[in-house]
N, C-alpha and C positions, 0 to 999 in steps of 0.2 A: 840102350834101355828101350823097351816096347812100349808105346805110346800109348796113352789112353785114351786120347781123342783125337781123330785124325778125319780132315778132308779132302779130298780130291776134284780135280774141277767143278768145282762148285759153279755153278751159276744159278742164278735167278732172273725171270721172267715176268711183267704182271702186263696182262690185256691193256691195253688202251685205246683211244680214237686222236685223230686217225690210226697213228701206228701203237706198238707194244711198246713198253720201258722197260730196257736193259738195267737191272738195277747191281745183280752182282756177274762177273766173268771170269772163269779160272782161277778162282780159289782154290789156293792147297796150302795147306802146312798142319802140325802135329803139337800136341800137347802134351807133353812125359807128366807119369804121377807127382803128383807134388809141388809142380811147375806153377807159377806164378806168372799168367801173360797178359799185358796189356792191349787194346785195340781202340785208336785212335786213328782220324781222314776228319776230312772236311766236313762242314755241317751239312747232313742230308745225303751223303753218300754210301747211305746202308747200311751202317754200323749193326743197327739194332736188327734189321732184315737177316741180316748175317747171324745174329745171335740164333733166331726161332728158327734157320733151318738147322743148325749145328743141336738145337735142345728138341728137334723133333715136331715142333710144333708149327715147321710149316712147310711142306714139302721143294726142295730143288725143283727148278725145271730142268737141269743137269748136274752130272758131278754125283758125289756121293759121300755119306759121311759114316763113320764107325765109330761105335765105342767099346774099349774093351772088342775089339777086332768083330763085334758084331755090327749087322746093318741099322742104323737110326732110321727107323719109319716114322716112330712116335714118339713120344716122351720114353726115355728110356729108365730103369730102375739105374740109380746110382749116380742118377744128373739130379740138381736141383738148381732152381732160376727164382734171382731174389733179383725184385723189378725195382725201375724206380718210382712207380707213385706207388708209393703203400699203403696211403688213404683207399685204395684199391684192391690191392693184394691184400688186406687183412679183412676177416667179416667182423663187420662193428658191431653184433650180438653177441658177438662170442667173446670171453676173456683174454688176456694175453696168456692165461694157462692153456684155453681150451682152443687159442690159434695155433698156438707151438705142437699141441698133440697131433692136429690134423698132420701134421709133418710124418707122423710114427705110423700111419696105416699101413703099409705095405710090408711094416717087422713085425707083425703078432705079437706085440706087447699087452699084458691085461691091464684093465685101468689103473689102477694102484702104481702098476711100475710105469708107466703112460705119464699119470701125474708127476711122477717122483723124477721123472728125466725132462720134463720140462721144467720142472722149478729146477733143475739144475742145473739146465741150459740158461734160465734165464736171468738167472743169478751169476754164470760165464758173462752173459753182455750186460751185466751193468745193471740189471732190475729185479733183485731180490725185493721183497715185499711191495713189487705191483703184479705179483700173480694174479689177483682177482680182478684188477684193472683193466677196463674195456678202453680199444680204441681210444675213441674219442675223450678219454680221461685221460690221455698221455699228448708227452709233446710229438713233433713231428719227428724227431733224431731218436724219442724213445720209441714209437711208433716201429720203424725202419729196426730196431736193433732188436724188437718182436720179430720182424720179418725175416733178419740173420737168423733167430735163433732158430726158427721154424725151420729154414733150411738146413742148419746142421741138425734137426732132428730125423732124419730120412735118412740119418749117416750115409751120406753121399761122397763119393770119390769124389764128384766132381762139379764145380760152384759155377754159374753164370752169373753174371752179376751185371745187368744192364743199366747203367750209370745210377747205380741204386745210392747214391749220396748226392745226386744235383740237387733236390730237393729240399736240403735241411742248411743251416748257417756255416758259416768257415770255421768256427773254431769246434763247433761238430762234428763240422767234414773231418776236421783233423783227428778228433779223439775216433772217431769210426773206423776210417784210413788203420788207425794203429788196432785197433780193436780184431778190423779183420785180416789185418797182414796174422796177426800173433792168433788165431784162432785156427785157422787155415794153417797152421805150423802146427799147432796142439792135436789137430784131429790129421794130421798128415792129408788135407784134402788138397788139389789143382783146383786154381783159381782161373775162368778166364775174365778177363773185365773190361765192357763197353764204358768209353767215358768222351767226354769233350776236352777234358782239364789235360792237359799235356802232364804240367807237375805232378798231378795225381798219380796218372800214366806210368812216372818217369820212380815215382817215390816206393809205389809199391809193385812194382813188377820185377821181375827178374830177364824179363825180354815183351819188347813193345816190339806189334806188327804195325805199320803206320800203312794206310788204305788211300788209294786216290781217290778221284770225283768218280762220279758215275761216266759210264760202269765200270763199278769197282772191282780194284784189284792188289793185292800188294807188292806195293811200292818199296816198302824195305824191312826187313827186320833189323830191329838195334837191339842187342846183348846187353846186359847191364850185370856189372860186378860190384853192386853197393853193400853186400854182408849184409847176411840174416836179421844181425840186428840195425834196426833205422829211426832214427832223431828226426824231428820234424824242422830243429833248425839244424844241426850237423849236417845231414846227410844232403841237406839241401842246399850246401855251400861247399860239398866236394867240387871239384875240378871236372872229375867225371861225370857227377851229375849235370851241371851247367853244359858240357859239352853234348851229354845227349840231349837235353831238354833243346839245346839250339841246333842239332842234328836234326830233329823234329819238326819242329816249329817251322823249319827254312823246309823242309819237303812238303809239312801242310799247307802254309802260306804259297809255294810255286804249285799246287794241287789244287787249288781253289777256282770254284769256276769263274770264269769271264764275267766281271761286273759285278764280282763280290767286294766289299766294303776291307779297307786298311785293316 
């Protein structure tokens, strides 16, 4: 299958004093449509770095990245990046109707059908009749599920998702987790997702690339065959799950830099 997003030695560079920090080194691997991939490493080892050169937004000092076999310079049509503070990511003047539309610029939609695909996106995650509802009128997990919708309103192949659930409570995280495994299957889109939460990682991915310390690299791809469909407590008492989440864990844990805490 031809890949939709793919990089090649990647690396990243940023100026420093005295010397430069190596933050990412020979990055490669590929994303197939529809694929579902995790990325987890140690805390501070460029996860998110990782993300902004792969979405355009922040140029390699090597390596190269594609989508749809063309070059990423910029933000590319067909990516969309749904962050974690969404207190940020959303403008508090505008409605959760009039967040969602800004997603639709780039399809020449007229406003009428503009309107009519965000209330129906937003009514997908969970918030029919807070259309009119600004920001700061909503919780922080409903906030964040504006933020999903707006993404899938760009009809985008393909989702970044940089640990866009740290933010909000556990039993949120969970309904969201499920929210967007099963949305991400509805709109046939590739997911890729920065996170810290190994479970997370492990629950909804269909393959986790686990990353070292700086400079980053990866350390291993783990495969995962948990089926389409996923239980927040079944799938998380497979055999197979528990064996990757501890296939994980023991590579982040030995990844950790010197004189990191238990």
């Amino acid at each position: 299958m031809t890949a939709l997003l793919e990089a090649g030695g990647l690396a990243k560079v940023f100026p420093g004093r005295p010397d430069p920090v190596e933050i990412l080194r020979d990055i490669s691997f590929a994303v197939a449509p529809e694929e579902f991939v995790s990325i987890v490493g140690p805390s501070g080892c460029g996860k998110t770095t990782l993300l902004m050169c792969l979405a355009g937004l922040l140029p390699p000092s090597s390596g190269w990245v594609r989508f749809r076999g063309q070059p990423v310079t910029d933000p590319p049509r067909g990516v969309s990046v749904v962050f974690q503070d969404y207190s940020r990511s959303l403008l508090p003047w505008k409605s959760a109707r009039e967040n969602v539309t800004l997603g639709m610029r780039r399809l020449g939609l007229g406003r009428a059908a503009a309107r009519d695909r965000a209330e129906a996106l937003l009514a997908e995650v969970g918030l029919a009749g807070f259309e009119g509802h600004f920001p700061w009128q909503l919780s922080g997990g409903m906030q964040q599920r504006v933020a999903i919708a707006r993404a899938l309103a760009a009809e985008s192949a393909l989702l970044l998702l940089d640990e866009p659930l740290a933010a909000v409570d556990a039993q949120t995280r969970a309904d969201l987790q499920d929210l967007l495994r099963g949305l991400a299957r509805k709109f046939r889109q590739a997911c890729l997702l920065v996170t810290h939460d190994v479970d997370e990682a492990v629950y909804m991915a269909d393959r986790v690339l686990v990353l070292s310390r700086r400079p980053t690299r990866i350390l291993r791809e783990v495969p995962l065959a948990l089926g389409a469909e996923r239980d927040q407590i079944d799938t998380r008492e497979r055999p197979d799950y528990l064996a990757a989440r501890h296939e994980i864990l023991t590579l982040i844990r030995a990844a950790r830099p010197e004189g990191a805490g238990a």
